[in-house]
N, C-alpha and C positions, 0 to 999 in steps of 0.2 A: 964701308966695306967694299973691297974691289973682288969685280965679280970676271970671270974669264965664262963667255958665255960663246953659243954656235944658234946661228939663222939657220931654219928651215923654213920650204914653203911647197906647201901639197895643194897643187893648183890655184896657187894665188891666197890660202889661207895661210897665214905666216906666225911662226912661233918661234921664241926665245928660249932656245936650250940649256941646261946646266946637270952638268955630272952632279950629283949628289949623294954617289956612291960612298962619298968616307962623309959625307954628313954637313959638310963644310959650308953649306948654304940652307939648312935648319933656317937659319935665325933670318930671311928674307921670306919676311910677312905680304901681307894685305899692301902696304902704304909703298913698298920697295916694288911690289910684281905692278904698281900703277905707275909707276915713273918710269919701269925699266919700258913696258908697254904703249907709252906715249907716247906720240907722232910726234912730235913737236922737240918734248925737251927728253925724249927718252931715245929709247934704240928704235921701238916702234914697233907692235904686234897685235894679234888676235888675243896669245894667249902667251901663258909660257910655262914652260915644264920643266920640273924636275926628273930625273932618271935616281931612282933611290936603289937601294940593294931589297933584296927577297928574301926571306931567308929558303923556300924550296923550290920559285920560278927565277928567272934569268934576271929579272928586274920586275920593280914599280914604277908604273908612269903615275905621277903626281901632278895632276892637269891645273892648271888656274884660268878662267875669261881674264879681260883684260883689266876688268875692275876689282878683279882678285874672288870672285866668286868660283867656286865648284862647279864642273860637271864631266861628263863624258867625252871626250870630241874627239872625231872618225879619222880625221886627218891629220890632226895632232898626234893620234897613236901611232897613223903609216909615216908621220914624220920621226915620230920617236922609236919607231924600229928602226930605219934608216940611220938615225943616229945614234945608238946600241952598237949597230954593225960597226960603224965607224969608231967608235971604243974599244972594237975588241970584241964583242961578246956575238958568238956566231948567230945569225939569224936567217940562216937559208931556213931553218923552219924551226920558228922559238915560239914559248909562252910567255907571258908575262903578267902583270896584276894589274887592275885598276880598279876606279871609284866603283864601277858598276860589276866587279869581280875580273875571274881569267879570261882570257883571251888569248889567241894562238895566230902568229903571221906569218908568210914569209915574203921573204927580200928576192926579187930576181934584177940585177942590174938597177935601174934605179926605180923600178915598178913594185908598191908592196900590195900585197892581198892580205886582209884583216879579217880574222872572224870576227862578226859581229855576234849579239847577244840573238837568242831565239825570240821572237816577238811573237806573245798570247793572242794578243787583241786589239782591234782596231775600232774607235768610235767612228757613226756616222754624224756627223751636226749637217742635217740641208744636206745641201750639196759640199761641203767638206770634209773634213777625217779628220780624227787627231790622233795621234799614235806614239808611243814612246820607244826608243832605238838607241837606247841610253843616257839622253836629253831630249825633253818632250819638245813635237815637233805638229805643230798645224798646218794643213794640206791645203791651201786651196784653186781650186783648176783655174787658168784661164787660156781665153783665146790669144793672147801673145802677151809674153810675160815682159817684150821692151815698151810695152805702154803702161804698164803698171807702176805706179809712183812707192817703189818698194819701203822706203823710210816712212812715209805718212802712213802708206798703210798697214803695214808690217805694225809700226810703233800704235799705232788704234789697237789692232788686235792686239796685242801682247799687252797692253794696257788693260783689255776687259776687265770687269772683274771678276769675273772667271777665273782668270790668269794671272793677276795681277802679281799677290805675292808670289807666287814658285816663280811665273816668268814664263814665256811660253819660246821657242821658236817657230815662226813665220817664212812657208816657202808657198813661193807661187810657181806653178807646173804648168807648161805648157805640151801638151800632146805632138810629137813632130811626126813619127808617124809610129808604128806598134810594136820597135823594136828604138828608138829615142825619145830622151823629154828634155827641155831645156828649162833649168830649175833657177832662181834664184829667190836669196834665203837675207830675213832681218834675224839675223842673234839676239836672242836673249845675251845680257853679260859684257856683248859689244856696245851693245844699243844701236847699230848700224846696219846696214847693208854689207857683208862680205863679197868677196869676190868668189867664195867657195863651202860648203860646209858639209862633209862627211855624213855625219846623220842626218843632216837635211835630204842629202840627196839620197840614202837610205832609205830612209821615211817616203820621201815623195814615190820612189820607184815600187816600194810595198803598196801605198794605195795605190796608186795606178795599177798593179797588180790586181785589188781587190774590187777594184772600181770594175775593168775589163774582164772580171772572174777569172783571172788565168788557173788553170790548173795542174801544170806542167815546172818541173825544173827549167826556169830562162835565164839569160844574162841581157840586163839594157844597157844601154850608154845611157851617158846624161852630159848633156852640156851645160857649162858651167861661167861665168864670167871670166872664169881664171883658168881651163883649160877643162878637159875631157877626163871623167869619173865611168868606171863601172860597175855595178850590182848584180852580183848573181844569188838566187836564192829559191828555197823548194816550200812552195804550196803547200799547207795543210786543212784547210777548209775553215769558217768561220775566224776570217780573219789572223788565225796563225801562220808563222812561216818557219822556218830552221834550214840550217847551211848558208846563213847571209854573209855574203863578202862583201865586204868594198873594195874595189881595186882600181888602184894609181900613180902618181905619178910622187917621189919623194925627196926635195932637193935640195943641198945644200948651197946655202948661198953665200954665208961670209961668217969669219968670226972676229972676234976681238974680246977688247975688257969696257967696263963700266964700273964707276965710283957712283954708291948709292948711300 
């Protein structure tokens, strides 16, 4: 099958795009989204998405990790409005569908804002959190996240068995001061270390949130391996929040074809 696909990449988290709007790429399973995702012998990605037709929102994003599993992912979405707009389909301010229901962006030059999903509830473990923001995501603080050995430990946790089956992801947060955090995130789905991950830095910026009681409408930075995220979002006591955004940066990088 020769596939005509488009590179994005939203702060260093990179995805393999495809129209799928007339259907044309249905039949690129499990075994095709692991070679098209492969560093090596493939194009090379986090994830990759299809753009499918809706039948009452602008589109479907059809999310895959690189191993071809399912989930949600934050930057994958602000990538795939970016390249929505680039198809045609206006997105100064669109909704669109995905795994975890609607969702509503908009595009300003190459900066998208994503609503994200209202978040109930937030677990404490110890001194950690766990929280879900579409793709569950484990919290935990430390004093500087460049001495943390992200793979071994990331891959420990998400291994518990806890976690085992569903999968967890793993971010470690560092405090920089009360208005930035510097986050970095082990994937579930990757099984690595990214450069960037949308819900993780969601998640992390909600508990920090909860941790510091904020009670105010804020917006934080978050620094990132792969460039600079923001989170704005409104307090509602006991661990809920609503009006979460993520916002950043959404870039195209190349396209071409691929025989799969």
């Amino acid at each position: 099958m020769n596939i005509h696909f488009y590179k994005y990449q939203g702060t260093g988290n990179d995805f393999v795009m495809l129209d799928n709007r007339s259907g044309n790429y249905d039949a690129v399973g499990i075994k095709e989204i692991q070679k098209i995702c492969d560093r090596r012998f493939g194009i090379g990605a986090d994830g990759l998405i299809k753009i499918n037709e809706h039948p009452t929102l602008a589109f479907e994003m059809d999310y895959y990790n690189s191993d071809g599993s399912k989930s949600f992912c934050g930057n994958g979405a602000r990538c795939t409005v970016a390249f929505a707009n680039l198809l045609g389909i206006n997105c100064d301010h669109v909704h669109f569908w995905a795994i975890d229901g609607k969702h509503s962006a908009k595009l300003s030059e190459q900066k998208v804002a994503l609503e994200m999903k209202d978040v109930h509830e937030i677990h404490q473990i110890h001194q950690d959190f766990l929280l879900h923001t579409g793709s569950p995501h484990y919290i935990e603080f430390v004093e500087n996240t460049e001495l943390v050995e992200v793979f071994n430990r990331g891959k420990a946790i998400r291994n518990q068995d806890t976690f085992k089956l569903e999968g967890v992801n793993v971010n470690f947060v560092q405090i920089i001061n009360e208005n930035e955090l510097y986050v970095r995130t082990y994937e579930r789905g990757v099984e690595d270390e990214t450069l960037s991950c949308g819900t993780g830095v969601t998640a992390a910026v909600l508990a920090y949130a909860q941790k510091k009681n904020i009670s105010s409408t804020s917006t934080v930075k978050v620094k990132t391996l792969g460039g600079l995220l923001e989170v704005s979002f409104l307090p509602k006591g006991n661990g809920a929040f609503e009006e979460i955004q993520l916002i950043g940066p959404a870039v195209h990088v190349f396209k071409g074809e691929i025989d799969v």
